[in-house]
N, C-alpha and C positions, 0 to 999 in steps of 0.2 A: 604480599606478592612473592612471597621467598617460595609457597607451596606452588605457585602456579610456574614457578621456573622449573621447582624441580617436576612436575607434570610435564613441562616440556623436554625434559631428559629423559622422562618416563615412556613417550611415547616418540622420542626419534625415531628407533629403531624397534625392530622383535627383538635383537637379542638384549634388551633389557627389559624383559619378560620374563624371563627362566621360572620354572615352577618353583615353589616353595621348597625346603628340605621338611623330611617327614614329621622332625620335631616340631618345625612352628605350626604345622597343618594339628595336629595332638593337641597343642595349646590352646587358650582362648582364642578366639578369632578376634585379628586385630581389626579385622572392619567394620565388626559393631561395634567399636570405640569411638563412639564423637568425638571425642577428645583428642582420637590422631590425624595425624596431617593426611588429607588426600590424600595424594598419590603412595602412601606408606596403606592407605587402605585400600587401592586398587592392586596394586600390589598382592597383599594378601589373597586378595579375594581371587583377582585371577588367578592365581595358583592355584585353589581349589575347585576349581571347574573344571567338566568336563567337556567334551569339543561340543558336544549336544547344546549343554548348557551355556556355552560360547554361542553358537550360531543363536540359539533362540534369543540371545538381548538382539539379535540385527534386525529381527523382524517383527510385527507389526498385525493388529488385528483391526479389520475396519467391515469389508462384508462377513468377513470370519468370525467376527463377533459371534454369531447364531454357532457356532463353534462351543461357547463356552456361556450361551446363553437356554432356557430355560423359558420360550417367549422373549420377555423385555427381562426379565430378570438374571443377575449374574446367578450361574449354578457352579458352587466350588464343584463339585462332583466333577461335571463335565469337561469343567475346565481342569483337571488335575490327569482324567482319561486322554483329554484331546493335548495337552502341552504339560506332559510328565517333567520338562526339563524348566519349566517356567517361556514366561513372554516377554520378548523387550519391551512390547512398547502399543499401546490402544490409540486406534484415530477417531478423535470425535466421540470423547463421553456421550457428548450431552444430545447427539442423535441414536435413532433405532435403529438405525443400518445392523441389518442382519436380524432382526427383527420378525416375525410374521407379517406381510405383505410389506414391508418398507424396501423397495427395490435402490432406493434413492434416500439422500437429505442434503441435499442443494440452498435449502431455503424456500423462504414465506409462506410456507404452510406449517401452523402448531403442530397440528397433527403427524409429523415428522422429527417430532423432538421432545425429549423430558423433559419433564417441570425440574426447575433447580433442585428440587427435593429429591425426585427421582434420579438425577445426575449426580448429587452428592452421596446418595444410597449406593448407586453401581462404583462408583468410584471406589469407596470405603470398601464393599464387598470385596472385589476385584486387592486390595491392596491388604486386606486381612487375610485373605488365599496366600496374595504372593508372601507375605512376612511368615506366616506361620504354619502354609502346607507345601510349598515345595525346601526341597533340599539346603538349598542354602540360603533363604529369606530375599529374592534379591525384587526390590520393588517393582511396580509397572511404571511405565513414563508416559504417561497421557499429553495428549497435544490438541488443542483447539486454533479455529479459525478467529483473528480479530483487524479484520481489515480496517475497519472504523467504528467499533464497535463486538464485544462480543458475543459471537455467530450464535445463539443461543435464546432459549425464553426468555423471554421479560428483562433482559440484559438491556442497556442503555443503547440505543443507537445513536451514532454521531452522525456529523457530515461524512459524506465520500469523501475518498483520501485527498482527490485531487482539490476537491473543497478546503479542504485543510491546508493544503499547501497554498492556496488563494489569499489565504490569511495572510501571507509572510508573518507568523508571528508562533518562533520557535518555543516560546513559555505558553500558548495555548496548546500547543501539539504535545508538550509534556505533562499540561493538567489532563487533557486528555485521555493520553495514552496510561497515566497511575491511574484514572479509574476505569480501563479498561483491564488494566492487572488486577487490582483488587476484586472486580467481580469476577474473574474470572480465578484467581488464587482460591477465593474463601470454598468455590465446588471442588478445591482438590486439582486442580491440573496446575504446573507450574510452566508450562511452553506453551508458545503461542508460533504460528504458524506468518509472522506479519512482524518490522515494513518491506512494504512494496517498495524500492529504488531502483529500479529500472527506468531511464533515462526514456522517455517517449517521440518517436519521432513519425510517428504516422496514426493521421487520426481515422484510419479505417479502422484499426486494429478495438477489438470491442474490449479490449483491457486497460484501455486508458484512465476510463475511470479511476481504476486500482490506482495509476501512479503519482507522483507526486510532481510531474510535467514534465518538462523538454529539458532542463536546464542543469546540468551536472552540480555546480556548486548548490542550487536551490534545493533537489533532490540530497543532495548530502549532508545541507544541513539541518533540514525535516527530519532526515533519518537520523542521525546524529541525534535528534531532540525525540526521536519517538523511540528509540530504543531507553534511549535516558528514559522516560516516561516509564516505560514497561520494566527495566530492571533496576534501571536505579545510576544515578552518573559515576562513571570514572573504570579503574579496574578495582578486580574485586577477587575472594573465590570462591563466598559462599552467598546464594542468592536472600536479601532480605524478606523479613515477612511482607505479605500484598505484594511481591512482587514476583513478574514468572520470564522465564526468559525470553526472549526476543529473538526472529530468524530473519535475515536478511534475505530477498527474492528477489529476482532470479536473475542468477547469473550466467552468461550474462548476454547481451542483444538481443533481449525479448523484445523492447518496446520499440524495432525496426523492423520485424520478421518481411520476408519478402514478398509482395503482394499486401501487404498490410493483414495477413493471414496469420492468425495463431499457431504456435510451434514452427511458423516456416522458417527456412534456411537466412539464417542475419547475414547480411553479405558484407561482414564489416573487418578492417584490415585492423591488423595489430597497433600503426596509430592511433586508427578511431577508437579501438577498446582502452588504451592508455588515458588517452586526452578528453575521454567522454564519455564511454561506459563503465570505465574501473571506477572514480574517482571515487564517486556516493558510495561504492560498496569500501572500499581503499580507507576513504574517513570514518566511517564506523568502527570499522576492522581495528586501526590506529586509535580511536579516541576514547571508546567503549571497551566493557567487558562481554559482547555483542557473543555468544553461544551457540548458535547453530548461524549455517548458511543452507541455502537451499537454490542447485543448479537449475538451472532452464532446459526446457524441453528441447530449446532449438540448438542445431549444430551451427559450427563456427569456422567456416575454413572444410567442411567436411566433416568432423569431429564434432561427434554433440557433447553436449556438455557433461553430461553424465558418465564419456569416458574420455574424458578430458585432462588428461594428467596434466602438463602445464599450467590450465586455467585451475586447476582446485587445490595441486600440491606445489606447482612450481611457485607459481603467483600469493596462492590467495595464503597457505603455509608457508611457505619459504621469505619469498620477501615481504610480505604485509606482516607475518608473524601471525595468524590466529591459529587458534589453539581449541578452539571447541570441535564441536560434530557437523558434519556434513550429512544432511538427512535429503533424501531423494524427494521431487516432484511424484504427486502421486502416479504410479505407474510407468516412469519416467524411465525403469530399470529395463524392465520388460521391454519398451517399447524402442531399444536397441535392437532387438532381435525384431520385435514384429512392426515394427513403422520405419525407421532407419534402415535396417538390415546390415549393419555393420558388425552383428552377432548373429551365429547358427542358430543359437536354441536360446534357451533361458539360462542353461548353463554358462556358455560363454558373455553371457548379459552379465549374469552375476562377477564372472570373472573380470570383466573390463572395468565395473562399477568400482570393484573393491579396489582393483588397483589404481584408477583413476583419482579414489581417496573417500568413494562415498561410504559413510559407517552403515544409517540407518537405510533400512528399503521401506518406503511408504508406498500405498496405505496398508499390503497387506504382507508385505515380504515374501512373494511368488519367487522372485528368482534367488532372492538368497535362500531358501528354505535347502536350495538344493546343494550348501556350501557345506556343510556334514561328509555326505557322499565324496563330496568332488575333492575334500582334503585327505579324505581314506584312502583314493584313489591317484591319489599323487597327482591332480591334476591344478590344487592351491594348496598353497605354503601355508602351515598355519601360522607364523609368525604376521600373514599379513590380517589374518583373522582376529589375532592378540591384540595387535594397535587397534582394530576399530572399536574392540569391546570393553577396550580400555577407554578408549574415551567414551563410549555411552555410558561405562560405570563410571568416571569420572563426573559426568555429567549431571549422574542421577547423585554421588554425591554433592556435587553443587547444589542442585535445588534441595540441598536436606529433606531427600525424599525416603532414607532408611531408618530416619529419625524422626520425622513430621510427614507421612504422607496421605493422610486424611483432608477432607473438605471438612466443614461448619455448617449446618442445615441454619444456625440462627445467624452469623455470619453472611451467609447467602440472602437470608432473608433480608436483612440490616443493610447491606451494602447494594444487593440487585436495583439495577434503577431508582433508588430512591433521591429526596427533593434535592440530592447536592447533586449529585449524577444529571437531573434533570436540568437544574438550573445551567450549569456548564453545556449541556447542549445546546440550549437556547441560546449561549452566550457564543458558543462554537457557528451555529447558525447565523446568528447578526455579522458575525466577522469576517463569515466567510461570502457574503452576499456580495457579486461585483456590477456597479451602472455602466452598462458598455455602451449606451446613448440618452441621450436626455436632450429633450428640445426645450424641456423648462415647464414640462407636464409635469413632472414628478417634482417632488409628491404634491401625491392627491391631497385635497378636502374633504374633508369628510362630511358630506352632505350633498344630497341630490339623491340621483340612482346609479348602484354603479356594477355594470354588470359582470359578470366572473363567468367566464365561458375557459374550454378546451378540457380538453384528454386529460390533465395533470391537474385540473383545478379541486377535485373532489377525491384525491386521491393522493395519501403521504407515498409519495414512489421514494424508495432509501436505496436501493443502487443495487449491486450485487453483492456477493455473500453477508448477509442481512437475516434475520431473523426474525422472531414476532417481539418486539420489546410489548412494557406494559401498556402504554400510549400513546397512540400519533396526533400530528395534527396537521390537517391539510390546509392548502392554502383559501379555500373554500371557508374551512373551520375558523382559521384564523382574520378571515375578512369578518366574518360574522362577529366575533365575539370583540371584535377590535370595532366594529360602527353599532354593535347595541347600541337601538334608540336614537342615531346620529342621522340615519342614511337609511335607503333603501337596496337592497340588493337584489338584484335576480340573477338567473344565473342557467346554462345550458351545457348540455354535453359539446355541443360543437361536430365530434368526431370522434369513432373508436380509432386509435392507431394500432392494436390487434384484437385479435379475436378472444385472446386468455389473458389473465392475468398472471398464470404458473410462470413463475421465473424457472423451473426446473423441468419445464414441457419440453421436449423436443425439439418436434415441431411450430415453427411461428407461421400463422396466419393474418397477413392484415387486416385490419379491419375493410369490412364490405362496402363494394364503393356504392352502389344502391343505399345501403343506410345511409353511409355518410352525407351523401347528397342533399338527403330528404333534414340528416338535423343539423347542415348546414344550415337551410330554411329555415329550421324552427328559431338558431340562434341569430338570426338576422332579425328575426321575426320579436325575439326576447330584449334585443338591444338596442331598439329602432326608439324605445322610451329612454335609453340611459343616459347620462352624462359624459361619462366614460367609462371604455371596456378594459376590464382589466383579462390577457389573453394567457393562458398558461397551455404551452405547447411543450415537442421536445418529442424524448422519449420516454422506453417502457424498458424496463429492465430485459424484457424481452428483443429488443432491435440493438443494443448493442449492450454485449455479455460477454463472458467467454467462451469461445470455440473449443471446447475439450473433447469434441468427437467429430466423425465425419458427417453423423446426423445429427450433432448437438453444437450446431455455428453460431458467429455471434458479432463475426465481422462484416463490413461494408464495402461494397464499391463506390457507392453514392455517398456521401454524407448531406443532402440537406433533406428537408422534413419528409415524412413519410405519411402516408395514406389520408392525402387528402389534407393535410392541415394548411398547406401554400393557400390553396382553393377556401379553406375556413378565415385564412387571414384576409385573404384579400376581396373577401365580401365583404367582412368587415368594416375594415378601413374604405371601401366604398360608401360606407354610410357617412362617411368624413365626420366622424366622433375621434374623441383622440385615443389612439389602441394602444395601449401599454402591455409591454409583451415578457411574461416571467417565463425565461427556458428553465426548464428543471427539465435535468437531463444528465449525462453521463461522458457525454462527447464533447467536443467545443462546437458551439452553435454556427456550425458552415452555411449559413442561412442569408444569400445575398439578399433576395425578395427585402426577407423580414428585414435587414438591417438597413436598405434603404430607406424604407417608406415607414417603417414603425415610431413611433411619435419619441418611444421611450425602451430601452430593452435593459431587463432586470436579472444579469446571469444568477441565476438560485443552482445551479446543478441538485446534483439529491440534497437535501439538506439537513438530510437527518430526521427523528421521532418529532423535534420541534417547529422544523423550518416553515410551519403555515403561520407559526407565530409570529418566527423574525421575519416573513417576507411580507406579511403584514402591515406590522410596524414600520420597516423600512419602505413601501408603497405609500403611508402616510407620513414621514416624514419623524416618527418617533425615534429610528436609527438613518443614521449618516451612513449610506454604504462606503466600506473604505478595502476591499479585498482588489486584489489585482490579478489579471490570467497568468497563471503559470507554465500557459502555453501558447503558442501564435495561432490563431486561426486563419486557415486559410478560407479562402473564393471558392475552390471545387477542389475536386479530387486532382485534375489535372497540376496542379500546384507545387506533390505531394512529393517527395519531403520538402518542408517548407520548414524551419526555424530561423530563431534572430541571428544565432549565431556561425551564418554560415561562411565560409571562405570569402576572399575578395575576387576570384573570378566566377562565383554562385549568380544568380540573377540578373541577366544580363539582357533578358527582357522576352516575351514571347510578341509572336504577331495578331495583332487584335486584342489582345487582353496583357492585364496588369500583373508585375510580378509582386506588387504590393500585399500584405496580409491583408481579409477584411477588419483584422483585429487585433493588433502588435501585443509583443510577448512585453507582461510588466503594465498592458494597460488597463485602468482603472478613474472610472470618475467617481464625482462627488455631488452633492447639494451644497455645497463651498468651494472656495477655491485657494488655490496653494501656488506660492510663486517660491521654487527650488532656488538657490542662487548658486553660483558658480562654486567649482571647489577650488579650496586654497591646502595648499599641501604643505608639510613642515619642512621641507628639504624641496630643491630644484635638483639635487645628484644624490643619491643614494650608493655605496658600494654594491656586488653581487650579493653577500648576505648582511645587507642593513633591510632596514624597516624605513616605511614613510605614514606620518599622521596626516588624512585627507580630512578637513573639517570642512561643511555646508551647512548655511543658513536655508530653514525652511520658515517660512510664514502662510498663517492662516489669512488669506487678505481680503475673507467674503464677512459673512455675518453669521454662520451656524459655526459649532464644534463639530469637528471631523477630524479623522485619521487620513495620513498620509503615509504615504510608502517610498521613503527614501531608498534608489537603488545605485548603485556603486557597480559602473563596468570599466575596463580597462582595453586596450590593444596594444597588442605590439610592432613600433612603428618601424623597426629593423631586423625583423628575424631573418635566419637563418634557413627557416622550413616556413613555410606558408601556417599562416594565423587565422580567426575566424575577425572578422572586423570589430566585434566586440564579445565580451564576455564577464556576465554577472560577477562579481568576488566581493558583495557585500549587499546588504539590507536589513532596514531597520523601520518597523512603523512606528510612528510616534502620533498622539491624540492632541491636537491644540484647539485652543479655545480661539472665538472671532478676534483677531489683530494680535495673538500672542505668534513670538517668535521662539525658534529651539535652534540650537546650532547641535548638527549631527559628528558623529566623527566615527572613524575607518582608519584600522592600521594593514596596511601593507606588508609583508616579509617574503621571503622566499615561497614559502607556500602558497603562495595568491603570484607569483609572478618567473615561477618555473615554469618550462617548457621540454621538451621532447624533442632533441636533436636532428640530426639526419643520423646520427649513428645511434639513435635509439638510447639515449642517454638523456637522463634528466638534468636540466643544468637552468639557473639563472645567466641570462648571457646579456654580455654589456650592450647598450643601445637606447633607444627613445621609447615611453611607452604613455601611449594619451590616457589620463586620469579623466572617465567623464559619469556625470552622475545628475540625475533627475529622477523624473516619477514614470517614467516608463521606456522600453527598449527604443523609443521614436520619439524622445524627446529629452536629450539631454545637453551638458555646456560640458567641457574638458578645458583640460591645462595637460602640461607635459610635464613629466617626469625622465630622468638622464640617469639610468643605468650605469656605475663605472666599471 
């Protein structure tokens, strides 16, 4: 830790930049030294650079690729003609972007991406250029996409994030996320663009998927666990092997934008961002050696993020202490000047960025390109150009990328999806599967006929930024291979819910209501023999995505089903068979219809390369679903924002309709059952900074083994500033067998029981605070605890 202080004296200020004296420049270069401490080799280094050579680590090739490309192939020549002074930084090895006809690489189409071999090829090229034909060797920094998996061929895909977070189970999110590092390390890239922690509070918003739910401590400790996963636990200052760094996104009030519209204006006060949207980012920042952050599109107060001095140097450097790079949302620089308009040109984009704190400009460095000029010109300090380029070489010294910066073709081969990678998705799948209703249909028998109708039954949908792994398996797939020889299966379309499958189309077309009509009929017509239907509705990666253009939207006004599927359900269940209903989907299933009248509802969200397997399984009874919502689902839109944790004067009731969730935060059932019992705390009076031990007995009190999700919330029963009525600050699942018992335990400290003053001051303050704790945000016992 002693190198990573002195980096942070390194980079206080510019004037502890000074160029080298001309004798150590004569000398050997102390920066290809492994052997020396960081910041004694950024040091060096930046003294021999020229301002050229400065600006170019800020920026970034992604369409510009075709820049230094040769078709698909890296071409040193072109690339040494078109960036004589070297490149900071490539987006997306392992697509064609810039390519001959590759306009895009969005996802699920191969054809938009290298084979690992080809990705490992460009990589090595590109970084044999940079070591040994520009001027001073200074590496490229590649970066890839790994929301739940690496965005890439034949790489493993997992569940959605939000799947993950379903789990509550911080040791799956860390197996996980190592072998999303490792496959993506062994191609050569050591940064990954992913976790998502943005706090979600609007399920219009077609990003939700991405996140890891509503809940700030839930959210931070996912994150907490998936950067562990991807870089490795604790601080550090040099990245180990299989492992690549980790970016925290986006900071910050993306997952409130206004109108539930992507990049809109977060309308959130400096409370809300302390008490609800810092924290997840806050805890990383504090627990991990957490390497890049990456600001949000939306403005805050006026002020987008991206030129947001307080939010990225006063906050997230100043008081939190991080000390890595601050790398732009793609486009995100620019888009000051041309979507904001709080900048003239690109120039003054670029100017706002840098001072604001951002190093890197993704994906292509448009507006910094112009930071050369603008410092010749007296119009930027180069001293503020020094600190950012210091930390991106600081950075690329972390990942030992001037010492090791090659990929492994057998490595790739060895680790890309194979049987461990696979096994842990299947297992990530079963854990993440949540029963939001059961009348005591589920699970099936396996015997009779059982039919498998809807949009999602024949088809592995894995969410957004997703790529072609080796193998899926649908839920179609996975019925069949689970009742060979057992049962009969038939099975219908039901309904298109669009016209494409291209996740990276444009344009979204529903599917036609004329078709759908007509294979209504057929599937009424398929399931008139069955026993029971099994229904797989939801969405398409197409109806809710992310909105990253004006012609490329992804959010919603409506959230319940679309194009005809109410109309599929409810012929159905007129056959009065019993409808078992699998949402595999991206959003929370706002589906009042469905969730009155359906017999049984199986939340699957995407579920990743495996999930036809575990959803399977789990329909017949081979897994106990034991995952819980990581987010409240509301009745309609009008509801909206709806979370557990809202104020005590929030909810106070509308006319004609319930301000009840159709689906409370934390709920989750079982094919067993679990009786929580009260918590008993170790102290009745705690001082301001003591600790309390909350222990609860859970029993398994049915007759199968299942998982349960013990949760641990709190309120403060004498504040000072108004409190939300409740708030998560602990969970744990634990697996029991029929009639075993587990007593759980929670420790309390100041950090789980500060609050935010009226004068804006973080303080433990004396008073009353209900300890209450069960299996979901609607069902718990408390005790009090006395503050002294």
């Amino acid at each position: 830790m002693i190198a990573r202080r002195r980096l942070l004296g390194l980079l206080a200020s510019a004037s502890a930049l000074p160029l080298l004296p001309r004798a150590a420049l004569a000398a050997a270069p102390l920066y290809k030294d492994a052997r020396a401490p960081i910041p004694d080799r950024v040091r060096d280094l930046l003294g021999r650079m020229t301002l050229e050579e400065k600006v170019a680590q800020l920026v970034a090739l992604w369409a510009t690729k075709a820049d230094v490309m040769d078709g698909l192939t890296f071409d040193p020549a072109k690339a040494s003609a078109a960036y004589p002074d070297g490149v900071g930084a490539i987006s997306r090895a392992s697509d064609k972007r810039g390519g001959p006809g590759i306009s895009a690489a969005a996802g699920g189409n191969a054809a938009r991406w290298r084979t690992p071999a080809e990705t490992v090829a460009f990589v090595n090229a590109v970084q044999r250029w940079a070591l040994e034909k520009t001027r001073l060797g200074i590496p490229v920094l590649f970066h890839e996409e790994s929301l739940h998996g690496y965005m890439a061929t034949e790489a493993t895909m997992f569940p959605q994030a939000i799947a993950l977070a379903g789990t509550f189970d911080t040791d799956l999110m860390r197996r996980v996320q190592s072998v999303i590092a490792r496959e993506v390390r062994a191609r050569g890239v050591p940064y990954v663009l992913s976790p998502v922690v943005d706090i979600v509070r609007d399920p219009r918003w077609g990003r939700i998927e991405e996140t890891f739910g509503e809940d700030a401590y839930l959210c931070a400790e996912m994150g907490v666990a998936a950067v562990e996963g991807l870089q490795g636990p604790g601080k550090f200052d040099r990245l180990a092997p299989g492992k690549v760094f980790a970016t925290l996104k986006h900071m910050t009030g993306h997952g409130q934008p206004q109108g539930g519209e992507n990049i809109g204006p977060a309308q959130i006060s400096e409370r809300e961002l302390r008490e609800n949207f810092f924290p997840p980012f806050r805890a990383v920042v504090e627990r991990t050696a957490i390497a890049a952050v990456m600001p949000s599109y939306n403005e805050i107060d006026g002020v987008p993020s991206h030129a947001n001095r307080w939010l990225l140097h006063d906050v997230l450097r100043g008081e939190w202490g991080f000390d890595g790079i601050v790398s732009s949302d793609y486009g995100a620089v620019e888009e000051l000047a041309k979507f904001h308009h709080v900048a003239a040109d690109l120039e003054e984009a670029a100017r706002q960025a840098l001072a604001a704190g951002v190093d890197s400009n993704l994906p292509d460095g448009v507006a910094y390109r112009t930071l050369a000029d603008q410092v010749r010109a007296g119009k930027v300090d180069i001293a503020a150009v020094d600190v950012a380029v210091a930390r991106i070489l600081t950075f690329k010294f972390r990942a030992d990328l001037f010492d090791n910066p090659y990929g492994d073709v057998e490595s790739t081969n060895r680790l890309t999806g194979n049987v461990q990678a696979r096994a842990l998705a299947l297992e990530a799948a079963r854990k993440a599967l949540c029963l939001l209703k059961n009348d005591g249909t589920l699970p099936l028998k396996p015997a009779g006929t059982i039919a498998v109708i809807g949009p999602n039954a024949a088809v592995a949908r894995l969410g957004g930024y997703s790529s072609v792994p080796k193998q899926t398996v649908s839920l179609l797939d996975g019925i069949r291979t689970r009742l060979a020889g057992k049962a009969r299966v038939v099975t219908a379309q039901g309904v298109f819910i669009t016209q494409s499958e291209d996740r990276s189309a444009d344009e979204v077309t529903l599917g036609n209501p004329t078709e759908n009509r007509r294979l209504i009929a057929e599937a009424v017509e398929t399931a008139k023999g069955a026993d029971v239907i099994v229904l797989a509705i939801g969405d398409t990666e197409q109806t809710s995505r992310e909105g990253f253009a004006a012609n490329h939207l992804g959010d919603r006004a409506d959230l319940d089903l679309l194009a005809q599927q109410n109309d599929l359900f409810l012929a159905l269940a007129a056959l009065g068979k019993p409808v078992v209903v699998c949402a595999i989907n991206g959003r929370p299933p706002s589906w009042p219809t469905v969730a009155e009248r359906a017999n049984a509802i199986l939340e699957c969200w995407y579920a990743g390369q495996e999930g036809g397997t575990a959803i399977a399984e789990a329909l017949f009874g081979d897994v106990n679903p034991g995952a819980k919502l990581p987010v409240s689902v509301v009745r309609d839109a009008g509801q909206i924002p709806l979370f557990y944790n809202h104020k005590p004067s929030a909810r106070r009731g509308y006319l004609f309709e319930s301000t009840a969730p159709l689906f409370p935060f934390g709920h989750g059932l079982s094919y067993t059952s679990f009786a929580v019992g009260k918590p008993v705390i170790s102290s009745p009076s705690i001082p301001r900074d003591g600790q309390v031990t909350v222990s609860v007995e859970v029993r398994n009190t049915g007759a199968r083994a299942g998982d349960e999700v013990v949760q641990l919330y709190i309120r403060h029963l004498t504040p000072s500033v108004t409190r939300p009525v409740m708030e998560l600050k602990g969970f744990r699942r634990v697996t029991l067998a029929p009639g075993e018992a587990r007593t759980v335990t929670f420790t309390l400290g100041p950090e789980h029981l500060r609050i935010w003053n009226a004068a804006m001051r973080e303080v433990v303050e004396p008073g009353q605070v209900a300890i209450m704790v069960g299996n979901s945000s609607a069902a718990v016992q408390s005790t009090t605890l006395t503050i002294a």
